[in-house]
C-alpha positions in Angstrom: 9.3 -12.6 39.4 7.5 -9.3 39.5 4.2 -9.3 36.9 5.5 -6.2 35.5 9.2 -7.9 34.9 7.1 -10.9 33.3 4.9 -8.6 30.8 7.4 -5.8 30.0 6.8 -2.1 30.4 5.2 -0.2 27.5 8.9 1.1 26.6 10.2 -2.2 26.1 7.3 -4.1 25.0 7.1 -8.0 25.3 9.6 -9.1 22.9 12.1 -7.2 25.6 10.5 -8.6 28.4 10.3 -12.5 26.7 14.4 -11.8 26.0 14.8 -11.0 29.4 13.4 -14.3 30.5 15.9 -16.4 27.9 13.8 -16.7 24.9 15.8 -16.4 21.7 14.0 -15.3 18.6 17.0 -15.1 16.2 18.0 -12.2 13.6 16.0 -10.8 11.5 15.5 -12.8 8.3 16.7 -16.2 10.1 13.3 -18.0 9.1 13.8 -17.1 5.6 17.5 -18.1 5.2 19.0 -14.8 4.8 22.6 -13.5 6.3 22.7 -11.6 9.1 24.4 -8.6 8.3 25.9 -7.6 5.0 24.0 -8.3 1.6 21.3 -10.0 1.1 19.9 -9.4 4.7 16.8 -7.8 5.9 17.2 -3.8 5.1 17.0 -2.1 8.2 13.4 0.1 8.3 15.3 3.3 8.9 16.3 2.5 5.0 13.3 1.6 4.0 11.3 4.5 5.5 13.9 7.0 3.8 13.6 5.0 0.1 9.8 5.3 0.4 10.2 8.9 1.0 12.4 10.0 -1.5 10.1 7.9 -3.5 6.9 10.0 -2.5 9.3 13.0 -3.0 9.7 12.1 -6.4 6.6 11.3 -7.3 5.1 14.4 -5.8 7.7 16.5 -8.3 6.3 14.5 -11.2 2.9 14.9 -10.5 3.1 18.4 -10.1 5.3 18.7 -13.0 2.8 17.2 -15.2 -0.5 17.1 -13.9 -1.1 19.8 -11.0 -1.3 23.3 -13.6 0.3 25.2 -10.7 -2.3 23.6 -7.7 -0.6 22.0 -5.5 -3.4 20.2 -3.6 -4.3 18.3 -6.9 -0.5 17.7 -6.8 -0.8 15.3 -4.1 -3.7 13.5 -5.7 -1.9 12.7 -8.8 1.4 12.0 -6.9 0.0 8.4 -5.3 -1.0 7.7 -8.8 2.8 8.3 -10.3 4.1 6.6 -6.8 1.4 3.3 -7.6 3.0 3.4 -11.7 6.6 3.8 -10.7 6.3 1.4 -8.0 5.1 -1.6 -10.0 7.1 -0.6 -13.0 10.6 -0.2 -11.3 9.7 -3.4 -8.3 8.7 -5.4 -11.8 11.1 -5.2 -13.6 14.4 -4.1 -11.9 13.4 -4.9 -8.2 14.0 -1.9 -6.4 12.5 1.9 -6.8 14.7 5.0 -7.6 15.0 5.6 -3.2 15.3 2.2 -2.4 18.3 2.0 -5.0 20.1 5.6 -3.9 19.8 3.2 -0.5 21.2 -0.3 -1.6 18.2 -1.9 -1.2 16.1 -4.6 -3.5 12.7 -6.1 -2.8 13.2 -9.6 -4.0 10.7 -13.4 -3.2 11.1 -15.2 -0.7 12.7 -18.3 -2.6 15.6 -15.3 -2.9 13.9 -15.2 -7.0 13.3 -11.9 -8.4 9.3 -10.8 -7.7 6.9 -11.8 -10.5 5.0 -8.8 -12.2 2.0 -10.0 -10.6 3.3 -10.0 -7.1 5.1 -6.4 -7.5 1.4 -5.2 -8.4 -0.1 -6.6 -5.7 2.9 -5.7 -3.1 2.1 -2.0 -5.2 -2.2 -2.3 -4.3 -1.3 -2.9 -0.8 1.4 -0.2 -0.2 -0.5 2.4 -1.9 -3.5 1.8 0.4 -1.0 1.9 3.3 -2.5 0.3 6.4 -0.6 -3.3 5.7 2.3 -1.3 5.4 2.7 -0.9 9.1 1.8 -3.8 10.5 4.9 -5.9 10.6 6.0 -9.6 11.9 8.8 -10.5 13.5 11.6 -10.0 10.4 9.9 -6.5 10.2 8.3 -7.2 6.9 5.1 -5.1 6.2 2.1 -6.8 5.6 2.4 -5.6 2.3 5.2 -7.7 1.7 3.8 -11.0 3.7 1.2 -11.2 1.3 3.3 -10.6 -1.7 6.0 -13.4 -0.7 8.6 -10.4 -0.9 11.1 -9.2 1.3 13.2 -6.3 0.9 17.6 -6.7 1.4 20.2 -4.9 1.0 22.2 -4.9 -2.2 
């Protein structure tokens, strides 16, 4: 076998390359019980990415609705404060933000329970500070939600 067969190109990356050899690593959400397709599995990111932005896009209107006086560069520094309140308000209480419902989507605990207060503010901390965001494991859960004991399905 040729080294670069073994390692994967940069396109593919080594899961490709690992799957290529016979190594099964299952569906997303496997390891946590969850269907494959259909409700209750793993939302696909390309879901997720739009819920967060029609979130942002939302809380950027709000902030400068209410807060910016016209300027909309303090717009954007009030917006991640009205993103952080509606996040931990909506995620605590109902389970999913005003995006991630227009997508069918719900950020629930592992145990498949509905997320504690506590744990949507923390899941909230880390989001707004975005770095854990994108950095994923293998069921593409964020950081974010690793250390929250969340994961976000479809409805």
């Amino acid at each position: 076998m040729d080294k670069r067969q073994a390692i994967g190109s940069w396109l593919s990356g080594p899961r490709a390359a690992a799957e290529q050899m016979g190594i099964d690593f299952g569906y997303r959400g496997e390891q946590l019980g969850l269907p494959e397709h259909g409700p209750g599995s793993v939302a696909p990111l390309g879901r997720r990415f739009a819920a967060i932005f029609i979130d942002w896009g939302l809380s950027m209107l709000i902030a400068y609705g209410l807060f910016a006086r016209g300027e909309m560069h303090r717009a954007g520094n009030w917006a991640l404060l009205v993103f952080f309140l509606l996040s931990v308000l909506t995620v605590g209480t109902v389970g999913f933000t005003p995006g991630k419902r227009l997508l069918r989507i719900r950020v629930i605990g592992e145990a498949g329970d509905r997320l504690t207060f506590p744990k949507a503010l923390l899941r909230s901390v880390l989001l707004v500070i975005v770095i854990p965001a994108v950095i994923w494991d293998r069921d593409t859960r964020g950081l974010h939600d690793r250390l929250a004991k969340a994961v976000q399905v479809r409805i």
